[in-house]
C-alpha positions as CSV (number, residue, x, y, z in Angstrom):
1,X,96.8,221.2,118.4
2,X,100.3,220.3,118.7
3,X,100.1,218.1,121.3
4,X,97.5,216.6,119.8
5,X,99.6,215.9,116.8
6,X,101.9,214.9,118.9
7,X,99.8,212.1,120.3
8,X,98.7,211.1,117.4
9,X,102.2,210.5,116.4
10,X,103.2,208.1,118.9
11,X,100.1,206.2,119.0
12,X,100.9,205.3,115.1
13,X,104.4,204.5,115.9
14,X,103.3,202.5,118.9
15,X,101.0,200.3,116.1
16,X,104.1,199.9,114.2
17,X,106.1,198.6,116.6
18,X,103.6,196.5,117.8
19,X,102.9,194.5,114.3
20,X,106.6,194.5,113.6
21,X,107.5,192.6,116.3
22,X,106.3,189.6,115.5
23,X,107.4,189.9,112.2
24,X,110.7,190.2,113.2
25,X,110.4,186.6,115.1
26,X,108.5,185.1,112.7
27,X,111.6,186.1,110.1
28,X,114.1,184.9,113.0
29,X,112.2,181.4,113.1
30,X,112.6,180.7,109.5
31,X,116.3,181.5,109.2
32,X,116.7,178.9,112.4
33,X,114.8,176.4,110.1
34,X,116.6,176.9,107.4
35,X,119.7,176.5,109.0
36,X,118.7,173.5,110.9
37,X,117.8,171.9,107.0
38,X,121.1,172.9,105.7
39,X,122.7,171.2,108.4
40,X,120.2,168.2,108.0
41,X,121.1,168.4,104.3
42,X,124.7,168.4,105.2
43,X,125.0,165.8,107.0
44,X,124.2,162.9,104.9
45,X,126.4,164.4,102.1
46,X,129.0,164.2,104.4
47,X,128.4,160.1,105.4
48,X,127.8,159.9,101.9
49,X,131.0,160.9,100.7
50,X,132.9,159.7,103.5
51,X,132.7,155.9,102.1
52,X,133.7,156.9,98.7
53,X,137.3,158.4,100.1
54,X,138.1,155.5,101.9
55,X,140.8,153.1,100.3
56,X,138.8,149.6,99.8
57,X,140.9,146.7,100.6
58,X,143.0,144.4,98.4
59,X,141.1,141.4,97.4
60,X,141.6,138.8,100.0
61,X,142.0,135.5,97.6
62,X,145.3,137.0,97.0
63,X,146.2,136.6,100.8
64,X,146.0,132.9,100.3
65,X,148.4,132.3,97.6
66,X,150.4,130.8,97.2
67,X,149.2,128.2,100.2
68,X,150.1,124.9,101.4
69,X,148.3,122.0,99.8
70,X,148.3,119.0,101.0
71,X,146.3,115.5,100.0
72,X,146.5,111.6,100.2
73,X,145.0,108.9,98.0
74,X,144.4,105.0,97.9
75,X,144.8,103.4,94.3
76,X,144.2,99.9,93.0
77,X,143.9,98.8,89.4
78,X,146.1,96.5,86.4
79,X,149.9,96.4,85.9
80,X,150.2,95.5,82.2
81,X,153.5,95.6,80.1
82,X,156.1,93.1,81.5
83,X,154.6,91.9,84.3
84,X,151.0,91.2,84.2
85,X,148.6,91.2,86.7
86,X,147.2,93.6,89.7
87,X,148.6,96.5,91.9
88,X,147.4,98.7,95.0
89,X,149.2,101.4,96.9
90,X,149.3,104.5,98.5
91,X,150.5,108.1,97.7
92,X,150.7,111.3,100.0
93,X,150.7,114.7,98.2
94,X,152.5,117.6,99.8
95,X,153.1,121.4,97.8
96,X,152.3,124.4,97.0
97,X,148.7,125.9,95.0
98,X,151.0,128.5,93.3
99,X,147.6,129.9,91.9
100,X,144.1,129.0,91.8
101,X,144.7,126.6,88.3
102,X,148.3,125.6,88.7
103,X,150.0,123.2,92.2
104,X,153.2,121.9,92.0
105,X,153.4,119.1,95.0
106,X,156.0,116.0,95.9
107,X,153.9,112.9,95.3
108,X,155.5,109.7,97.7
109,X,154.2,106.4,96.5
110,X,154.6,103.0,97.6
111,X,152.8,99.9,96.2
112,X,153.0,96.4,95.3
113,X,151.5,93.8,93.1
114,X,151.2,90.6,91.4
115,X,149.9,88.7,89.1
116,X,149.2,84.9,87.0
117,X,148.4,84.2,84.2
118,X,147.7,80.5,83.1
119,X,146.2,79.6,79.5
120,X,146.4,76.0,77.3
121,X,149.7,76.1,76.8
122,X,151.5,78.5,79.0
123,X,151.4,79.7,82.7
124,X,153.4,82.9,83.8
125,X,153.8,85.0,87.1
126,X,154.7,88.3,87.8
127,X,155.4,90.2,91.2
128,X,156.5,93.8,91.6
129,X,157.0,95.8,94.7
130,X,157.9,99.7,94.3
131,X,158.2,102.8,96.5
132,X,159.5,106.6,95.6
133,X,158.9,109.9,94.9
134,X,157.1,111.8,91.8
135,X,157.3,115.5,91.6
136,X,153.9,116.9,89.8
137,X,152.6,119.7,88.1
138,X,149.1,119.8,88.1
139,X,146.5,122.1,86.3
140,X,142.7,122.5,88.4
141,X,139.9,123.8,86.1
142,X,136.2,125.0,87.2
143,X,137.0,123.9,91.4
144,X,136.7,120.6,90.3
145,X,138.4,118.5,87.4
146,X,142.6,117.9,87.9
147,X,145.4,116.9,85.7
148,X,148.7,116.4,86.9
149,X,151.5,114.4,85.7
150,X,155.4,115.0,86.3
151,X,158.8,112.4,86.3
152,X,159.6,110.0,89.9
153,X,162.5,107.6,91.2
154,X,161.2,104.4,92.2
155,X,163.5,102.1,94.1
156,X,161.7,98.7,93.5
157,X,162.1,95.2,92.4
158,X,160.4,92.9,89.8
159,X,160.2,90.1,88.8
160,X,158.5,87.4,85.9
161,X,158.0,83.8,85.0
162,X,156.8,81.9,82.1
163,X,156.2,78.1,81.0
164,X,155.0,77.2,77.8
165,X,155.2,73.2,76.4
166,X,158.8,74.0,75.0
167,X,160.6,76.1,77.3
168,X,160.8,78.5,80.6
169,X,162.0,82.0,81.2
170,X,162.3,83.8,84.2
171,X,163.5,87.6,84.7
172,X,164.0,89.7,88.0
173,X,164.5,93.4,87.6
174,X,165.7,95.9,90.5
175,X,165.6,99.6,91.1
176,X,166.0,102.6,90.8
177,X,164.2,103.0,88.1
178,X,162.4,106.0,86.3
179,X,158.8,106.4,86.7
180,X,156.2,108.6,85.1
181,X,153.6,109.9,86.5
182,X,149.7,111.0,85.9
183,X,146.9,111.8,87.5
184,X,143.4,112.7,86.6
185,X,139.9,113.0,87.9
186,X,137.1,115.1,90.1
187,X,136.9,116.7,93.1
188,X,133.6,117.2,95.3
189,X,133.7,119.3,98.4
190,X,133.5,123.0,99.4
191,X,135.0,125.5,98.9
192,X,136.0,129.4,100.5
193,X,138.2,132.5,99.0
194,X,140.9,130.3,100.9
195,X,141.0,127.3,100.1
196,X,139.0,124.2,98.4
197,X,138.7,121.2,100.5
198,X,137.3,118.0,98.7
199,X,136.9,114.6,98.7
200,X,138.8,113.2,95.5
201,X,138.5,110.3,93.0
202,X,140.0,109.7,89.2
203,X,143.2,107.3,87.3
204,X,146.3,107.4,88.5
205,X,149.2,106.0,85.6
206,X,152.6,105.4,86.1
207,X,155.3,103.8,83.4
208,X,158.0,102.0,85.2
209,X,161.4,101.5,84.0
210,X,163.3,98.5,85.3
211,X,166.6,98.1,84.1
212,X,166.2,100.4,81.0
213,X,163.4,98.2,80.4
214,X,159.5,99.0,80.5
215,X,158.3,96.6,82.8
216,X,155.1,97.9,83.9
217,X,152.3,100.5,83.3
218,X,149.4,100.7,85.8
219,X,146.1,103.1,84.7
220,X,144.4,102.7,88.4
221,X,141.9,104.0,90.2
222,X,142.4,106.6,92.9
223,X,140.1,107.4,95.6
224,X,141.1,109.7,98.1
225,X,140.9,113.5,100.1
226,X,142.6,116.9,98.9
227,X,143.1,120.4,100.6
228,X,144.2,123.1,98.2
């Protein structure tokens, strides 16, 4: 009977073990999956979040400023004041685009013009001839409208006579003389974060001085190319 017992025993135990086993791996299996997730899980987290500690960089408009601006324009238009008639030139722009809004820029200028004037009574001719620097300030709104104006020295020469039926005059002025200096108009082109490159066109004014005299003031019209 012991034996028996005995037998009994171990063929109970032996059932155990045998239904345990895979159990056991089956248990195993899942704790390998759920690792494997949490590492899955992990990982993203981890690209996630890496972005967010990284230091973005500084806005790049402010690389470009203040920048070198540059630009050249061909004007043509009336002289009126003390000499009468027509004028053309052209001016160069070279400066700096402090910001986005605001350039300050060195404005050469050189030009010439003439004029008659002949009526029932009277005949007069003008001529004037002029060439300088003006130093602007000008303000850009929206990328495209400008206004700039700022004080020049013109050396130049002018010079004006009149006939009427009872008498003659005749005058001739000669630099330097002070100038002042405007400019306003549109600009078309493209532009980057950079810079705006554009094709140009507006009135150009300058008020001439001959002599502590006002001899001449020219609204004209400007066509030309800008890079600021």
């Amino acid at each position: 009977m012991r034996i028996q017992r005995i037998s009994v025993l171990m063929a109970l135990l032996g059932l155990a073990l045998v239904f345990s086993v895979p159990a056991m791996a089956e248990d195993e299996g899942a704790d390998a999956a759920a690792e494997a997730d949490g590492t899955a899980d992990a990982a993203p987290a981890a690209t996630a979040a890496g972005p967010a500690d990284e230091v973005k960089p500084a806005d790049a408009k402010s690389e470009y400023l203040p920048r070198f601006r540059v630009g050249v324009w061909a004007f043509g238009g009336p002289v009126l004041g003390g000499i009468r008639g027509g004028a053309g030139g052209v001016n160069i722009r070279l400066g700096a685009q402090i910001t986005d809004m605001i350039g300050v820029y060195a404005q050469p200028i050189a030009g010439f013009g003439a004029g008659v004037n002949v009526d029932d009574d009277s005949a007069s001719a003008g001529a004037l001839l002029f060439a300088g620097t003006d130093v602007m300030v000008e303000f850009d709104f929206l990328d495209m409208i400008f206004v700039g104006i700022g004080p020049g020295i013109m050396a130049g020469r002018a010079a004006g006579a009149s006939v009427t039926s009872t008498s003659t005059s005749a005058a001739a002025y000669k630099g330097p003389t002070f100038d002042i200096a405007a400019r306003a108009g549109l600009a078309f082109g493209s532009k980057t974060d950079e810079r705006r490159s554009c094709f140009s066109f507006g009135l150009e004014f300058h008020v001439m001085f001959f002599g502590g005299e006002l001899v001449t003031v020219s609204p004209m019209i400007g066509l030309g190319w800008d890079r600021f």
